[in-house]
N, C-alpha and C positions, 0 to 999 in steps of 0.2 A: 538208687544204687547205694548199696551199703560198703565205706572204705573203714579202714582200722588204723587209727594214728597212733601209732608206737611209738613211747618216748624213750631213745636210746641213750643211756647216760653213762658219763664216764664213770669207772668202779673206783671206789673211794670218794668220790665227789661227795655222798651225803655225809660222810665222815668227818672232812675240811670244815663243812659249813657251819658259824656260830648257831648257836638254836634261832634264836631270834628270827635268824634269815630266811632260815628253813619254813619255819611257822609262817613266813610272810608270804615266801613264796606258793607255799602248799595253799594260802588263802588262795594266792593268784590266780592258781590251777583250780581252783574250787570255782571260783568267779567267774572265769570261762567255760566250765563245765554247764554251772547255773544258765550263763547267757545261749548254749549250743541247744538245753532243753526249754529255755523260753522260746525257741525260733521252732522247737520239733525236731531237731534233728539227730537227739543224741540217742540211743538205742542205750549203751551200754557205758559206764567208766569204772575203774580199778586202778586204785595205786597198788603198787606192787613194794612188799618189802624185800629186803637185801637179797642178792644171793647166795649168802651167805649163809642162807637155813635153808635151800634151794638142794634140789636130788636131783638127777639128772638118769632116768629111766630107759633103758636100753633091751630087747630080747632079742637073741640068734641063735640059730640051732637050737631054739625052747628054752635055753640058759638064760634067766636074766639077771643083769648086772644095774647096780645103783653106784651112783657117783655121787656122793657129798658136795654140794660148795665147800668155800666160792670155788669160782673155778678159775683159776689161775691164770690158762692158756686166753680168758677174752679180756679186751682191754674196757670192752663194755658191759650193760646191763640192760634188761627192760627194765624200766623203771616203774612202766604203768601204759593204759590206754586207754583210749577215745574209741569207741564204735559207734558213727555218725553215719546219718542217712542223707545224701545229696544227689544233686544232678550230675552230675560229672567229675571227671578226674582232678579237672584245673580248677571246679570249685575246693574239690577235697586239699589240694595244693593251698590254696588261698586262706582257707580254715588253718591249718596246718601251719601256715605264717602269722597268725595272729595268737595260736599256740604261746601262752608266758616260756614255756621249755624251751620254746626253739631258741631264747636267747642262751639259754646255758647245757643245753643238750640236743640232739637231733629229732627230729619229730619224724620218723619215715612211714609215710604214704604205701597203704597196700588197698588194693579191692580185695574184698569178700566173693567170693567163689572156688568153686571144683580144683583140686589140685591135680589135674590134666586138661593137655588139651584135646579140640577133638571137635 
């Protein structure tokens, strides 16, 4: 089963942080990434930059509309993500918690499939 571990982060958070720490942590995430494809089970990863250079793409009534970042109205951001292949949901939870981000941002757990049910 393929889940997508979103890492949701507060906006401005990579702003705050000295470089040093930044570069440490981004190792950390590389580290786990490394350790998810020694075991097989990583499909995909992307860090994602700010969204601050981020458009926000809308069409209705055939009109369509772009939004600039950042965008104001969210207190968060993706920051990036994990597409890992596992057994179960409570493995993908488990992975998830061993995530370096989940100390300083949210890691939310989604399964890969159909956007209906049915």
């Amino acid at each position: 089963m393929a889940y997508l571990l979103l890492i949701i982060e507060p906006r401005g958070q990579r702003d705050e942080r000295p470089l040093e720490e930044a570069q440490r942590l981004y190792a950390d995430m590389v580290r786990f990434g490394e350790g998810l494809k020694e075991r097989g089970m990583l499909k995909a990863v992307e860090s994602l930059q700010s969204d601050a250079n981020g458009v926000r793409v809308s069409v209705r009534g055939g009109k369509r509309t772009l939004r600039d970042g950042p965008f104001t109205e969210a207190k968060e951001m993706v920051g990036g993500f994990f597409l890992i292949d596992c057994t179960s949901r409570e493995e993908a939870v488990a992975i998830a918690a061993q995530c370096p981000a989940a100390a300083w941002a949210t890691v939310e757990v989604r399964e890969v499939g159909p956007c209906f049910s049915g």
